[in-house]
N, C-alpha and C positions, 0 to 999 in steps of 0.2 A: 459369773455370767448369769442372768438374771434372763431367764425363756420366758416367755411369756405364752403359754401351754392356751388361753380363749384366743388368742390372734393365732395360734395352728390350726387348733378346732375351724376358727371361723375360714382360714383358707383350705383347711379339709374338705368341707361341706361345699365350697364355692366351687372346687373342681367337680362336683359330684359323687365325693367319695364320701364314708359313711365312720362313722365312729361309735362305740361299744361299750357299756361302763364294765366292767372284769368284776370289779371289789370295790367296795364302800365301807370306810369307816365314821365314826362321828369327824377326824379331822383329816384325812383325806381319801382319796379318788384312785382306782387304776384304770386307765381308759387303752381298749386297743383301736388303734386305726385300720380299717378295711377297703380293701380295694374298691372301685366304683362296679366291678366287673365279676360279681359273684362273691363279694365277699369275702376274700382272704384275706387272714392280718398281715400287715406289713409292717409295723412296729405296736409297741407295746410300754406306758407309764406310768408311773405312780409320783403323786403332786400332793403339798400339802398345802398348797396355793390359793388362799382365800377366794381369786378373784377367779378360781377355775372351778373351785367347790358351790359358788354364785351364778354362776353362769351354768352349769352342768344343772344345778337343784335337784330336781327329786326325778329325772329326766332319766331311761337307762338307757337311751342312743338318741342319737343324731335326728332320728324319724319320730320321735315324741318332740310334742309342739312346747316351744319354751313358755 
């Protein structure tokens, strides 16, 4: 099954909730996702997913402007 981890991001952001980069390597990402309401993780991943390490770039959350 093939997730497609920038169409989560982007309906993460869309309900108002926030997302977090954990870990950076040169080929991939660990991002946790955070409640809209203070901030708690509620899940947590690691992607070696070209089109997420593209979309993420040099970004370390959701609130830095792409």
């Amino acid at each position: 099954m093939d997730v497609n981890r920038v169409a989560d991001l982007v309906r993460w952001e869309d309900s108002g909730a926030h997302w977090q980069v954990i870990a950076r390597t040169s080929g991939s990402i660990t991002i946790a996702l955070l409640r809209c309401d203070g901030g708690e993780e509620v899940e947590r991943f690691t992607s070696n997913d070209p089109r997420l390490l593209e979309f993420v770039g040099a970004r370390t959350d959701s609130e830095d402007s792409r």
